[in-house]
C-alpha positions in Angstrom: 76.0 140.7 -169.2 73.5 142.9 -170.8 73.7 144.9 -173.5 74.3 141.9 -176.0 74.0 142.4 -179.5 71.5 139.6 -181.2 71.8 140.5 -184.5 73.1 143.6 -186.2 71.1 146.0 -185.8 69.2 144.7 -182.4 70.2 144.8 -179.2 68.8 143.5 -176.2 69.1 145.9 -173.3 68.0 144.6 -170.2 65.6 143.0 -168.0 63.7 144.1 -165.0 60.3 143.1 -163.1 57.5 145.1 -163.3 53.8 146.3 -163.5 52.2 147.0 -166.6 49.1 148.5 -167.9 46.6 145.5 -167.5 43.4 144.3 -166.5 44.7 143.1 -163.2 47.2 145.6 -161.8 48.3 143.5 -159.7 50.2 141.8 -161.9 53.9 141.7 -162.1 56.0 140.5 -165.7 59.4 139.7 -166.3 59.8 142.4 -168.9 62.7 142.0 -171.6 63.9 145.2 -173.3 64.7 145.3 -177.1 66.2 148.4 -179.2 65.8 148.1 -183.4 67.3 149.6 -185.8 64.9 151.4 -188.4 65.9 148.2 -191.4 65.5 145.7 -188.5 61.8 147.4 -187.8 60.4 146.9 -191.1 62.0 143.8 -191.4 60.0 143.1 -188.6 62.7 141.1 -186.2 61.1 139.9 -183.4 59.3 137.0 -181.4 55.7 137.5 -182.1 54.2 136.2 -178.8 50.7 136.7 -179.7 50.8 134.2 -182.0 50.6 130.6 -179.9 53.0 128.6 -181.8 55.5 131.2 -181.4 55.5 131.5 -177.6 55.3 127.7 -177.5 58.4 127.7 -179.4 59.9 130.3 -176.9 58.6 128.6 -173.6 60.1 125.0 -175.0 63.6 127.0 -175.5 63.6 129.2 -172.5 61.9 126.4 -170.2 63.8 126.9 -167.2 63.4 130.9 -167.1 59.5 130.4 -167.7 59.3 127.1 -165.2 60.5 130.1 -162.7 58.1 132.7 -163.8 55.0 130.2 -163.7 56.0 129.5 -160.3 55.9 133.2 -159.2 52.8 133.5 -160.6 54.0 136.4 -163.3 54.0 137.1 -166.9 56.8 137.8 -169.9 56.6 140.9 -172.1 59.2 141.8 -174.6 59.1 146.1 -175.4 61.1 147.4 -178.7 62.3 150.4 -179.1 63.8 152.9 -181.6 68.0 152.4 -181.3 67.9 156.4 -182.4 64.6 158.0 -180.4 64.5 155.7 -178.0 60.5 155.0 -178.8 58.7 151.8 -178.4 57.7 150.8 -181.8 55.8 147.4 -180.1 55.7 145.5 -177.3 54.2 142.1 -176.6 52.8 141.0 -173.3 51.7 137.3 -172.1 49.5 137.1 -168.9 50.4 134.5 -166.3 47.1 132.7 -167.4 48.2 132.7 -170.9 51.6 131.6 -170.1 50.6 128.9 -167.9 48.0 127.8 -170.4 50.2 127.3 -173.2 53.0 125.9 -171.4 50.5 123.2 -170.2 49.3 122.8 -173.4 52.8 122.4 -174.9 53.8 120.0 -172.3 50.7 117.8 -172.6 51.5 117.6 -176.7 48.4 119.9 -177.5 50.3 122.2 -179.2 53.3 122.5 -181.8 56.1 124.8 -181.7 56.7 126.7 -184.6 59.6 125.1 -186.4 62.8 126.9 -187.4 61.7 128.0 -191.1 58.0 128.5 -190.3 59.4 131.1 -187.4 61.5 132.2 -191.0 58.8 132.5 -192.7 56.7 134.0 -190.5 59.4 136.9 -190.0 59.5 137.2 -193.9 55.7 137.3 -194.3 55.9 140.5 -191.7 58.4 142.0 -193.7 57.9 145.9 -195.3 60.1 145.1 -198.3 61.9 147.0 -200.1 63.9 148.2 -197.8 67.9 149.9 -197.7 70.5 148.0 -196.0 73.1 149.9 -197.1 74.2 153.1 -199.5 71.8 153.2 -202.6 71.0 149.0 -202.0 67.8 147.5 -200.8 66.7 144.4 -200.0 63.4 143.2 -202.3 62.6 140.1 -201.9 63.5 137.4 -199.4 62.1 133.6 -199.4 62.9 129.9 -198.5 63.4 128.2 -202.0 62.4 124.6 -202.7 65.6 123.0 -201.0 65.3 124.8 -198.1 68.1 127.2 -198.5 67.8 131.2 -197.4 67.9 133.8 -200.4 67.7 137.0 -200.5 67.7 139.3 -203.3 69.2 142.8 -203.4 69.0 146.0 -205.7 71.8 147.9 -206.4 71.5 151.5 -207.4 72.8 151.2 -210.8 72.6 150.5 -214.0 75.8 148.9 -214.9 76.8 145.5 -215.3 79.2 144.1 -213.3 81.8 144.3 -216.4 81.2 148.3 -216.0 82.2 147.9 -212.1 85.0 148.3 -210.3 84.4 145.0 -208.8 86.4 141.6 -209.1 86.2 138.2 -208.5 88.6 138.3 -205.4 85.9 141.0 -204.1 82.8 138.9 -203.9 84.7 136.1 -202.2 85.9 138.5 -200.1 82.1 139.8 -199.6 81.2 136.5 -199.3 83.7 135.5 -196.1 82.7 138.6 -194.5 79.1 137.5 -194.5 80.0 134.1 -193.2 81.6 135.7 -190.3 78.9 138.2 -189.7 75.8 135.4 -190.0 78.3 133.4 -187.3 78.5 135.9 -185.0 75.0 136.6 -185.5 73.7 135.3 -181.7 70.3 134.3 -183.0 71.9 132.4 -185.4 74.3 130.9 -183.1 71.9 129.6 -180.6 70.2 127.6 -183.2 73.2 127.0 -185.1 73.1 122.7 -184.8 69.2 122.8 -185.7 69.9 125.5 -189.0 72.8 123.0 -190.2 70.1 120.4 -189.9 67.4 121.8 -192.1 69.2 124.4 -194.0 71.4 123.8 -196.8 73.2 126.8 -197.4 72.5 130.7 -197.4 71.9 132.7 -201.1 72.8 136.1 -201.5 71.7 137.8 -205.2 72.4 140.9 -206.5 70.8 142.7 -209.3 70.9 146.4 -210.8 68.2 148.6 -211.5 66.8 146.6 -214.8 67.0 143.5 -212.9 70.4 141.9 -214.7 72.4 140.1 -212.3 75.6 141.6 -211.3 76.3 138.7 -209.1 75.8 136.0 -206.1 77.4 133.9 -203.7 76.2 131.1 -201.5 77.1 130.5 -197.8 76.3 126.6 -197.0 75.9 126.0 -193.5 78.4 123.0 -193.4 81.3 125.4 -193.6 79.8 127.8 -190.6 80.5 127.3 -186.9 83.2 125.2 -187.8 85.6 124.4 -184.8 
């Protein structure tokens, strides 16, 4: 059912089996194609498999699809490309050896899976902020405040306050629902969705203008999303 979109801005495209470049040519991989927007690149979406922790968090959710490729004796690699030129920007491949290291090493209890906000805060930390996300508004600073919750902190391209803007109350609720339906339909989101409305209160949204007065905010909590 591929192409699926996993977040705005990133699709994933397909899948096939191949060779790669390697030591041992031999080698086959279950390869999993990725295409990113240029504000998902330096955002820096993406699994980073090199790091351990990560791909024990992504063999522990994806068990049975790496129980099969352990027992075909093959590796994973994930390739992103450009959504516009169609170049890879990076790719990540994991060895049989590795793979079956880690996995034994996860399943023996020798190793922790990245949790749900380390894997946010690693993404964060990766981050080339600031970056635009839409006409004349950028994105500069995104962190995981005291209680847990998601913020993110935007600059608009004015100088105004909000008093000065053609922009209401009924607006920024308005804003606000179409987030709510946009962060539910967001697939990485939704496959996590029971463990995020665990250990994350609510998502913040903050916007400021060019000398860093608040025009205005809103709050998503995760209690009102995914509701049946």
């Amino acid at each position: 059912m591929l192409p699926v979109t996993i977040t705005e801005g990133c699709t994933f495209d397909s899948m096939s089996i191949a060779r790669l470049d390697s030591s041992d040519l031999s080698e086959e991989y279950v390869v999993f194609y990725y295409t990113l927007s240029q504000t998902m690149q330096d955002l820096s979406v993406g699994l980073d498999l090199e790091n351990d922790n990560v791909l024990a968090m992504f063999i522990s959710k994806q068990s049975a699809l790496v129980t099969r490729v352990v027992m075909a004796d093959m590796g994973i690699a994930t390739v992103y490309k450009n959504a516009d030129t169609k170049q890879v920007v990076k790719s990540y491949t994991i060895g049989a050896v590795r793979l079956k290291s880690v996995r034994k090493r996860l399943n023996q209890g020798n190793i922790k899976t990245s949790s749900l906000l380390e894997s946010i805060q690693l993404e964060f930390d990766n981050a080339k902020l600031p970056v635009e996300v839409n006409h004349g508004v950028y994105l500069v600073k995104q962190y995981i405040s005291d209680d847990n919750s998601i913020c993110y902190e935007y600059q608009v391209g004015v100088h105004e306050t909000l008093e000065n803007l053609d922009f209401s109350a009924d607006d920024i609720e308005e804003e606000r629902k179409e987030v709510q339906a946009s962060l539910e339909g967001d697939l990485s989101l939704k496959v996590q969705k029971d463990e995020i409305k665990e250990v994350i209160p609510k998502f913040v949204y903050i916007y400021k203008n060019l000398d860093g007065v608040l025009l205005y905010t809103f709050s998503i909590n995760t209690s009102e999303m995914w509701v049946e």
